[in-house]
N, C-alpha and C positions, 0 to 999 in steps of 0.2 A: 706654846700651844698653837696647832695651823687654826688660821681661823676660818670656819667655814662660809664657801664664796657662794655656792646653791642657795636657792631664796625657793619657796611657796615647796618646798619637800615637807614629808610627813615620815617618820618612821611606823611604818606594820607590821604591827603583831600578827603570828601565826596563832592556829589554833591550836598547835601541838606544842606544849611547852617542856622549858628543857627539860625538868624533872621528869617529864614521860619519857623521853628520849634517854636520858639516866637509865632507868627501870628497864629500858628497851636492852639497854647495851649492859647492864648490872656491871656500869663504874659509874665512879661521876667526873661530870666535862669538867677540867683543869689546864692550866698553865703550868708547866713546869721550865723555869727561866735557867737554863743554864749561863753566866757570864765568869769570864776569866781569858786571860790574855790567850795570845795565837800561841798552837803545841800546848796547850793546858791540857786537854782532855775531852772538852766540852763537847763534839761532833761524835767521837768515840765511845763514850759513856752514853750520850742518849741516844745511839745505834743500839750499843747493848741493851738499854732501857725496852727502848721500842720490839728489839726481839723477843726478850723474855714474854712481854706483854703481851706479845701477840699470838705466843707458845700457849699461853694462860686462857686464850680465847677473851684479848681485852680488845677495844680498836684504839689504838694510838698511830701518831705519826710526827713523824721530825722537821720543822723546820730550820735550813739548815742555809748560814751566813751566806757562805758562794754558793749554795746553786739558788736563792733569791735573786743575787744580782745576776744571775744570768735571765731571768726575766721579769717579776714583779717590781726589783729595784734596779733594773738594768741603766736608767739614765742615774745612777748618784755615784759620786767618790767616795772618796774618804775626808774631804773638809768637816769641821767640826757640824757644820750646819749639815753637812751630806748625811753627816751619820747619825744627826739628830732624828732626819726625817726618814733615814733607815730603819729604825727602832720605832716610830712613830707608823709607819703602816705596818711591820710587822706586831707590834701589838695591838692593832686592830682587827690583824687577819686572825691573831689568835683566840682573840675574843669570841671572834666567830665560830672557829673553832672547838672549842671549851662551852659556846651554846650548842654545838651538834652534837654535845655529850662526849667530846673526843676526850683523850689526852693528847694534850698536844704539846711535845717540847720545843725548845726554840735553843738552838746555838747558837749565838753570837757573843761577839767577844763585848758589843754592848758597854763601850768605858763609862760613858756618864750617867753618875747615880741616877741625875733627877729624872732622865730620859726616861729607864728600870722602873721608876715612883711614880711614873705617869702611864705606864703599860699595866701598874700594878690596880692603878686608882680606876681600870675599867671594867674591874672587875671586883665580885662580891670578896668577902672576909674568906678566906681559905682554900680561894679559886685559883691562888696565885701562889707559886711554890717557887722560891728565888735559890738557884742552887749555883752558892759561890766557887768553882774550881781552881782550885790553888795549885799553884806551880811556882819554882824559882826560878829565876830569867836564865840561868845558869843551864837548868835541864829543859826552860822552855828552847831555848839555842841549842842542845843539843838534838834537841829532838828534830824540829824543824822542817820537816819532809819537803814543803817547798822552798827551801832557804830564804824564806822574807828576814829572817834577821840580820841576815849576811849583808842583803843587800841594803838592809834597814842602816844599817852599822855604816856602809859606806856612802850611803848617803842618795842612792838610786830610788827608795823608795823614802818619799816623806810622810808627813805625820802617821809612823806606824807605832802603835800601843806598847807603851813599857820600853820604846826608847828615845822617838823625838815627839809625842805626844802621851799625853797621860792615861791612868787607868784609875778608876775610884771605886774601891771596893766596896760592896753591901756594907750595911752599918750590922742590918738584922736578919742574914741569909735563913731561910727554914732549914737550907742542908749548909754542912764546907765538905767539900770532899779535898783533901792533901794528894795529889797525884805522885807528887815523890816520897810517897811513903805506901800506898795502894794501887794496888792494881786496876786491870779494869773490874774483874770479878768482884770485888771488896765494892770497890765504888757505885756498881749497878747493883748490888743486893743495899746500898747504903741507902739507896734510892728507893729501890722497893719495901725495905723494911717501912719508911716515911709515908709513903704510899697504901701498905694496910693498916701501919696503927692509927693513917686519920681517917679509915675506912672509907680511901677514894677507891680501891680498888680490894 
């Protein structure tokens, strides 16, 4: 955990709390974590998520791995510590988000559990919706639109997930979505279905 270096701050409360902002927007603010390795799915399913949502008259919006780094996380790699503190402001910023009543999904491939356990721990009991996307490295390398495995494979890119660095999967995911066995269609209604029976939407 970072430890906080600010001294004589105060967090302030607004006067508008989120339950009104709920009411306002008739969903309620959540997290919805997609993790699973690169080529899984994860950016694509919560494009589709977010579409639908937004067809419904919901407000959602995608946090999404690379275009982070292209500014809020622009100075981190990929060292274990880099992507700790990747995962570490974007579940902050999500929080914030999921207080504005949003939906707000997050793609990242996200390897380490305890990093997920601590984005989770910021928020209340059902605020936090962990959606494990499964793939096998077989069709995640097929897929691969920008060939990171290719180069993964030979060795140009180091600690990339699922081949010279690890990937630790959910123990207790609320969704699995199997991408080699569903489509996108299947996968975003599998979403949604999760979405009214806990009457966030």
């Amino acid at each position: 955990m970072t430890l906080q270096k600010a001294k004589n701050i105060t967090w302030h409360h607004g006067t508008i709390a989120k339950k009104d902002r709920e009411q306002r927007l008739k969903q309620k603010g959540v997290v919805i974590w997609f993790t699973g390795l690169s080529s899984s799915g994860k950016s694509t399913i919560a494009r589709a998520v977010e579409e639908s949502l937004f067809g419904r008259g919901n407000l959602a919006y995608v946090l999404d791995g690379d275009n982070i780094r292209h500014g809020l996380n622009k100075n981190l790699g990929f060292s274990p510590e880099d992507r700790q503190e990747n995962i570490r402001r974007i579940g902050e910023v999500a929080k914030l988000f999921a207080d504005a009543g949003l939906i707000v999904m997050t793609a990242f491939i996200s390897p380490y559990r305890r990093d997920r356990d601590i984005a989770r721990s910021l928020l209340k009991e059902g605020e936090f919706v962990e959606v494990l996307v499964e793939v096998s490295l077989k069709l995640a390398e097929e897929r691969d639109p920008k060939g990171l495995y290719k180069k993964a494979r030979t060795g140009e890119i180091q600690e990339f997930t699922g081949i010279s660095a690890p990937y630790e999967k959910p123990l207790k995911p609320e969704i699995i979505i199997d991408t080699d066995k569903l489509n996108i269609e299947q996968s975003r209604d599998l979403v949604l279905r999760y979405l009214e029976n806990k009457q966030i939407i």
